[in-house]
C-alpha atoms as one frame of an Amber mdcrd trajectory, in Angstrom:
protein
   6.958 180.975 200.257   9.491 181.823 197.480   9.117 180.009 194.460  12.450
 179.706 192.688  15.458 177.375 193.155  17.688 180.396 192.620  16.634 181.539
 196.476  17.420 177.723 197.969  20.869 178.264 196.530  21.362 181.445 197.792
  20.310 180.578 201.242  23.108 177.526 200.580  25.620 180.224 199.672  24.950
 182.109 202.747  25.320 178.794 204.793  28.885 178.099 203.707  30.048 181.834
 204.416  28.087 181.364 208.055  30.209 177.884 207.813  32.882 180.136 207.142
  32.859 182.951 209.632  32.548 180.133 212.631  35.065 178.147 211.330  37.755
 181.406 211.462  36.275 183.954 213.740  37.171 182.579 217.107  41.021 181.522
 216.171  41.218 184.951 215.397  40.629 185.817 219.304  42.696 182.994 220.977
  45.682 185.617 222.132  42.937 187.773 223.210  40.778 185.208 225.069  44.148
 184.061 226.303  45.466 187.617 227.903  41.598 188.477 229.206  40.701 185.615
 230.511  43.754 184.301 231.720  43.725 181.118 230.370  46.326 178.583 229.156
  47.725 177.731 225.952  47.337 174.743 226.450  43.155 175.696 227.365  42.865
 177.171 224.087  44.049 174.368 222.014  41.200 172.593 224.214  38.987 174.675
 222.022  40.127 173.849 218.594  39.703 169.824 219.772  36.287 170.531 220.777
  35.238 172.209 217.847  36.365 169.590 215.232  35.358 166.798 217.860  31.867
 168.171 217.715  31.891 168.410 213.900  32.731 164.679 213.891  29.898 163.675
 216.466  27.344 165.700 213.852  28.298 164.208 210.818  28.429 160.280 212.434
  24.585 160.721 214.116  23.132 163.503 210.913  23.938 160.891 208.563  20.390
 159.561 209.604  18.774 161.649 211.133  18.640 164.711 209.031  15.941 162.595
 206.482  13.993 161.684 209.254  13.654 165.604 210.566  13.183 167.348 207.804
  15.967 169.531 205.930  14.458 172.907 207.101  14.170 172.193 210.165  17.751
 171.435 210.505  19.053 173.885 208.549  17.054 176.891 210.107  18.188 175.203
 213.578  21.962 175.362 212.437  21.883 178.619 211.752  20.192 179.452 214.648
  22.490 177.369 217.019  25.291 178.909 214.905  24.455 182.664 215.890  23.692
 181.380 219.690  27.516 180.759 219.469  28.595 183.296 218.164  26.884 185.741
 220.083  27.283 183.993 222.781  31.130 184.762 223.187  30.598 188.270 223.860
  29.223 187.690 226.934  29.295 184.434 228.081  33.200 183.873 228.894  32.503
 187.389 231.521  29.457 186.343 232.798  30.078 182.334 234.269  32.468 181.836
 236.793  34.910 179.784 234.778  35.742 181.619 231.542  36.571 178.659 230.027
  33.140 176.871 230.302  31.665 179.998 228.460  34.350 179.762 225.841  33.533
 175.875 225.473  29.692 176.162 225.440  30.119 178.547 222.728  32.171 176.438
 220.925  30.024 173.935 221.208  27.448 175.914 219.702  29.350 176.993 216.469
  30.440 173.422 216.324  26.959 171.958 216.182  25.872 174.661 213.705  29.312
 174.639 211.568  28.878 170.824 211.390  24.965 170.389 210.480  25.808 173.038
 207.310  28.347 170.601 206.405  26.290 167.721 205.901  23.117 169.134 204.790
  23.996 172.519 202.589  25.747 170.045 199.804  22.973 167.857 199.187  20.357
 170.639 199.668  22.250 172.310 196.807  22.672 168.669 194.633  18.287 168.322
 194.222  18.189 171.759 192.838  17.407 171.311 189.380  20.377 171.954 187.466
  21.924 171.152 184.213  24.959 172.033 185.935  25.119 170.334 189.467  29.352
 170.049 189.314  29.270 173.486 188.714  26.867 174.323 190.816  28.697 172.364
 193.553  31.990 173.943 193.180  30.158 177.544 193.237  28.791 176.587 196.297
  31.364 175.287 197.915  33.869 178.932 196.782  31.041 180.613 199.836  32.870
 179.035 202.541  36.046 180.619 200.930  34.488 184.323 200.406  33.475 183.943
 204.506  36.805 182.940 205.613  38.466 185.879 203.903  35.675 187.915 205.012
  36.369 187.531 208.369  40.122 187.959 208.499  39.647 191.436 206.422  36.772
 192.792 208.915  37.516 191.518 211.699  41.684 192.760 211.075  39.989 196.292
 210.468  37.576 196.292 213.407  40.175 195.831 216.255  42.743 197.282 214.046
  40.229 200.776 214.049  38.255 199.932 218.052  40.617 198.169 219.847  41.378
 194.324 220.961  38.852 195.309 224.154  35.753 195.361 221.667  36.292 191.898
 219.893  33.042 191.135 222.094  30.950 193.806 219.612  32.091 191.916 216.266
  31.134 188.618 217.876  27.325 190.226 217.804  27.660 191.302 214.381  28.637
 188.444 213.074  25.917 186.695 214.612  23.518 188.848 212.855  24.150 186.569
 209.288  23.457 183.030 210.454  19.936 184.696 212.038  19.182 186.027 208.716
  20.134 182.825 206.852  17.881 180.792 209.213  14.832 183.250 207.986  15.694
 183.111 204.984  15.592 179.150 205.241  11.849 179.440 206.310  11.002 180.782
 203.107  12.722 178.799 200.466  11.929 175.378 198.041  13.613 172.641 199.531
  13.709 169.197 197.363  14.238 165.821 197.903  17.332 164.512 196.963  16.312
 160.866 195.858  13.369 159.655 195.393  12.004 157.034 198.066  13.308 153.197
 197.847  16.568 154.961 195.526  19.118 155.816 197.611  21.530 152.896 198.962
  20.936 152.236 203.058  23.942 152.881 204.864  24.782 149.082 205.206  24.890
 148.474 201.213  26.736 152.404 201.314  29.429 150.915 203.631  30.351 147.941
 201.315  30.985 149.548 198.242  34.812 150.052 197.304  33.803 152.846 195.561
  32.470 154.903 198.590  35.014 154.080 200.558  37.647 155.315 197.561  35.810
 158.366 197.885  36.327 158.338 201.857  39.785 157.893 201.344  39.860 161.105
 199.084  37.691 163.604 200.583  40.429 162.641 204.042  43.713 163.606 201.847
  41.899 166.389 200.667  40.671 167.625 203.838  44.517 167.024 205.503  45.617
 169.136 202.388  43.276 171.590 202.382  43.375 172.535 205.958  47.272 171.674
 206.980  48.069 174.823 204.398  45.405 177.022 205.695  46.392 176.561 209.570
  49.931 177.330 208.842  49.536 180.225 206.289  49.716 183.024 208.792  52.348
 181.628 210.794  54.528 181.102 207.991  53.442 184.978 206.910  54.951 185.880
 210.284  57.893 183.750 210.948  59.073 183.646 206.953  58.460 187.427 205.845
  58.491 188.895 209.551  55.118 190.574 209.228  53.270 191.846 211.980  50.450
 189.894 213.166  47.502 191.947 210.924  49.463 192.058 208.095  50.535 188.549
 208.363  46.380 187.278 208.706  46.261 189.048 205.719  48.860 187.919 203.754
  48.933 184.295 204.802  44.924 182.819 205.321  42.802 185.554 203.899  45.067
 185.154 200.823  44.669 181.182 200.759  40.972 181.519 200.866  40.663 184.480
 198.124  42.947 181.906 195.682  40.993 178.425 196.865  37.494 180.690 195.988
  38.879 181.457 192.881  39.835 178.290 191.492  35.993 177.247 192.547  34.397
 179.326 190.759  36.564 179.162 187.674  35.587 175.494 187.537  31.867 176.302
 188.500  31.907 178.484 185.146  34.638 176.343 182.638  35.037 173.252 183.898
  34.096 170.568 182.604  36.269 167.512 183.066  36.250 167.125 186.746  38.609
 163.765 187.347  40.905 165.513 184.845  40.779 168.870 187.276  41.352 167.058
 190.243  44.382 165.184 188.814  46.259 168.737 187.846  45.035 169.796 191.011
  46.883 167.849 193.249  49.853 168.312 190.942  49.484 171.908 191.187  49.297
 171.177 195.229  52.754 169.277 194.837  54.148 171.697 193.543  53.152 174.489
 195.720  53.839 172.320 198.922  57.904 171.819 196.926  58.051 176.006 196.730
  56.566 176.322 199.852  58.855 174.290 201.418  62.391 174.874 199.768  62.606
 178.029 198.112  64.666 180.203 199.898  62.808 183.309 199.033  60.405 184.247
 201.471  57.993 186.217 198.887  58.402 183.350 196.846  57.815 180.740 199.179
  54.690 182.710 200.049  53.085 183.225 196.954  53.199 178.872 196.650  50.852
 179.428 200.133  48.937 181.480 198.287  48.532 179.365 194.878  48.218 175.630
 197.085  44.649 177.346 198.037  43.853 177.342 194.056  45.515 174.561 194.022
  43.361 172.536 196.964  40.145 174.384 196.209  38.696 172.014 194.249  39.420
 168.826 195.999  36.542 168.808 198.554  33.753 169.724 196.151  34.944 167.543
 193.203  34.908 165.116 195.772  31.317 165.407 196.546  30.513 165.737 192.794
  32.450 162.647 191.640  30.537 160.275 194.544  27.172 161.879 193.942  27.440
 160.975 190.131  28.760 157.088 190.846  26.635 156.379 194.119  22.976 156.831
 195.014  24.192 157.582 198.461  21.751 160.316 199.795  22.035 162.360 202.655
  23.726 159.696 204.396  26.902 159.318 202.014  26.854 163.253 202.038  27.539
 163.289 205.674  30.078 160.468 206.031  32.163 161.888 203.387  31.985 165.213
 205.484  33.101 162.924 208.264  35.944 161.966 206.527  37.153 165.419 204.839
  36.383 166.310 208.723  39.129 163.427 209.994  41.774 164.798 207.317  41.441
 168.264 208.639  41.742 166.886 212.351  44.109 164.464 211.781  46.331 165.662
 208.829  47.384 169.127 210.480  48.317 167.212 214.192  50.107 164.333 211.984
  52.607 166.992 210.445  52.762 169.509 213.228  54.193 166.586 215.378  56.589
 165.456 212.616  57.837 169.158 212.129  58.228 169.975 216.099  60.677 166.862
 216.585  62.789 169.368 213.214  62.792 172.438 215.304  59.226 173.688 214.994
  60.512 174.421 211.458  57.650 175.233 209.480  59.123 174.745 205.932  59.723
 170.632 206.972  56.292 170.438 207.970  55.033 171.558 204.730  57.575 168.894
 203.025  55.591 166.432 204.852  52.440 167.690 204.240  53.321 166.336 200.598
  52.079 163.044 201.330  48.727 164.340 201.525  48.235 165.920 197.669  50.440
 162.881 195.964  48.479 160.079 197.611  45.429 161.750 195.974  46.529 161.944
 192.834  47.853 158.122 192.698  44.615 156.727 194.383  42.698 159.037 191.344
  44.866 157.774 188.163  45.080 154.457 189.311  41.580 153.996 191.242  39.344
 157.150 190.225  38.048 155.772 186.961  34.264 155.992 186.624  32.657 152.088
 186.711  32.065 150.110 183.730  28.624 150.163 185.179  26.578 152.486 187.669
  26.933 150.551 190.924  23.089 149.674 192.680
């Protein structure tokens, strides 16, 4: 058994880039899946519904159950389910009849894996000692952000260099991480993250303004967050009329390297989170307004790139801000998950509907996508105050 804290965050760190690498590998492949196995467009948006529909289901019935378990056990059986799914791909699809159902039970996989790090990696991270746990939060959090653009980058090269035929070989590499993560998760300190008859039951969780303020953020952030990020490479495309490498590259491997930065920035300087979170979602506002009207295609790209500083530390400050006011638990950790979770579901369809009935014209979507970063920052300078007293 290793001894040190340091090895429990590390583990955590190499959770959110598995988080990361199932979250971004298989959109990657949907042309591919779509040409090989003949299936619909329509059949592979069918995947991306499952996926987040999953996620949702996990962080509604983990919200419980994760304390009763045992943290170890469900983390080392995340990662595990996580690399079932992932390896699973590159021969699953070939080998049922339907190549859908393989595609889907994979999915389902990831999505059961992706979703359990979600909810348990953030408070597994929160009772590490720390004099630091904001900063240690936001850190944390940049992993997810280092996997993402880790898995554009090699997996652009790889089929850039073998070939769209032998996506099916990367799906087994990648696999290979979450494996080693759920070793490495048999090995490390795990603590509690209240002490028993201290954290609030769900029912007392539920009634608290406060919590639900916090709901209400970690959604806008998550609609933010992820309506920029789905977009980035077909904006890269249509706006600067890259090719489709080049235009990954350029659009959500560049979102992720910027939202990772502005994590760990704060992880080492900041200090004033509600303060951060406020400029933040100005920054975001003004991004979105670039993004959106300037004419200039580099221009408008390089507000893309700067919304994922901009957004990065919205989810994390989130969890920070909550974890400081409420003795939620486990519990509030995965409901707010559940809600970041509905603002990346629901935020993205919202606006892609609104911008279809202009065209399909990107730019208007991302002037609606405003809403999203400005109804943050009102509900934090006119509700996200700390108490006059610790609520119990």
């Amino acid at each position: 058994m290793l001894k040190s804290y340091n090895h429990t965050r590390a583990a955590c760190y190499f959770g959110y880039v598995t988080q990361g690498i199932v979250n971004n590998f298989s959109p990657l492949l949907f042309l591919i899946f779509q040409r090989q196995f003949e299936i619909s467009l329509t059949q592979v948006t069918l995947l991306v519904t499952v996926n987040f529909a999953v996620q949702l289901l996990v962080d509604c019935a983990f919200s419980k159950l994760a304390d009763k378990i045992g943290y170890r056990v469900c983390l080392v059986g995340a990662h595990f389910v996580a690399a079932l799914g992932l390896a699973g791909l590159s021969f699953l699809p070939r080998a049922l009849p339907s190549a859908l159902a393989g595609l889907l039970i994979c999915t389902v996989l990831c999505a059961l894996g992706s979703g359990l790090i979600e909810v348990l990696v953030s408070p597994t991270v929160e009772a590490c000692p720390s004099e630091n746990k904001t900063g240690q939060m936001s850190l944390l959090h940049s992993f997810y952000c280092w996997g993402s653009a880790a898995v554009v980058l090699v997996s652009t090269g790889f089929l850039l260099l073998f070939g769209n035929v032998n996506w099916w070989i990367l799906a087994l590499v990648w696999a290979c991480l979450p494996l080693a993560n759920a070793v490495y998760f048999l090995f490390v300190p795990i603590a509690k993250l209240d002490d028993e008859g201290e954290t609030l039951p769900v029912r007392k969780l539920l009634k608290k303004p406060r919590f639900w303020l916090f709901f209400v953020l970690m959604t806008l952030a998550g609609a933010a967050e992820l309506y920029i990020s789905q977009w980035a490479s077909a904006f890269a495309e249509s706006g600067l009329g890259l090719g489709k490498a080049l235009g990954d590259m350029a659009g959500p491997c560049l979102f992720a390297v910027f939202m990772g930065l502005s994590r760990v920035l704060y992880s080492r300087y900041g200090k004033r989170l509600r303060l951060f979170l406020i400029l933040s979602g100005i920054l975001c506002i003004g991004c979105y307004l670039v993004a959106a009207f300037v004419p200039v295609p580099g221009v408008a790209l390089v507000g893309c790139a700067l919304a994922g500083f901009a957004v990065g530390i919205m989810w994390p400050g989130i969890f920070s801000l909550a974890s400081k006011d409420l003795a939620g638990g486990t519990p509030m950790f995965a409901l707010l998950a559940l809600g970041g979770d509905l603002g990346c579901t629901a935020g993205p369809t919202l606006v892609g509907l609104l911008a279809g009935r202009f065209n399909d014209n990107i730019g208007t979507g991302i002037a609606f996508a405003l809403v999203f970063p400005a109804l943050f920052v009102i509900l934090l300078l006119c509700f996200g105050g700390s108490p006059k007293r610790k609520e119990k």
